[in-house]
N, C-alpha and C positions, 0 to 999 in steps of 0.2 A: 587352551587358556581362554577363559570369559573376558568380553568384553569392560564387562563393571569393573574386574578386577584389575584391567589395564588403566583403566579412565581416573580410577583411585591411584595411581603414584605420577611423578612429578615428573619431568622431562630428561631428567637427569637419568632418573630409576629407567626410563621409558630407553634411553639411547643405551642404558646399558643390557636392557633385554635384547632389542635389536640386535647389537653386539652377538651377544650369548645365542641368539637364533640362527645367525649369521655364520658361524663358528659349527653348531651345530649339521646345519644345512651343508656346509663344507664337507664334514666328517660321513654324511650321510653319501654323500654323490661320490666321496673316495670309495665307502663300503658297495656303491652300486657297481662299482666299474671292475671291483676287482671279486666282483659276483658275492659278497659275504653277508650283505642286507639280507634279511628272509623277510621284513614286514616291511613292503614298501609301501604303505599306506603314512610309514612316519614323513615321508616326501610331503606328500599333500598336506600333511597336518602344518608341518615346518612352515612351508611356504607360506599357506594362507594364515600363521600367527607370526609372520614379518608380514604380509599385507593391513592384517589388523593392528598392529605397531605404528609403521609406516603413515596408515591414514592416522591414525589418533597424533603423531606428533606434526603434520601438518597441520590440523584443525585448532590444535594447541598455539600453535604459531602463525595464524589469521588472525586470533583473537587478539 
């Protein structure tokens, strides 16, 4: 997920990606444990598009 793309929706739209990222990331670490992941490159991606979430709705809520 691009940055611009997140920066362009509203706080609402933003808390419910997180969510859905959230959710995701969940689903990913049950497929790891019970060995069924084959691409665990989606870990990394997950993570760091709730880190780029995370930061965007602090910075939103400085201003």
């Amino acid at each position: 997920m691009k940055t611009n793309e997140l920066r362009a929706k509203s706080n609402d739209e933003l808390s419910k990606e997180l969510h859905d990222l959230l959710k995701a990331q969940f689903g990913l670490r049950m497929q790891l444990a019970t060995q069924q992941l084959t691409n665990t490159s989606q870990m990394k991606r997950v993570r760091r598009d709730i880190a780029r979430v995370r930061t965007l709705l602090k910075e939103k809520s400085a201003k």
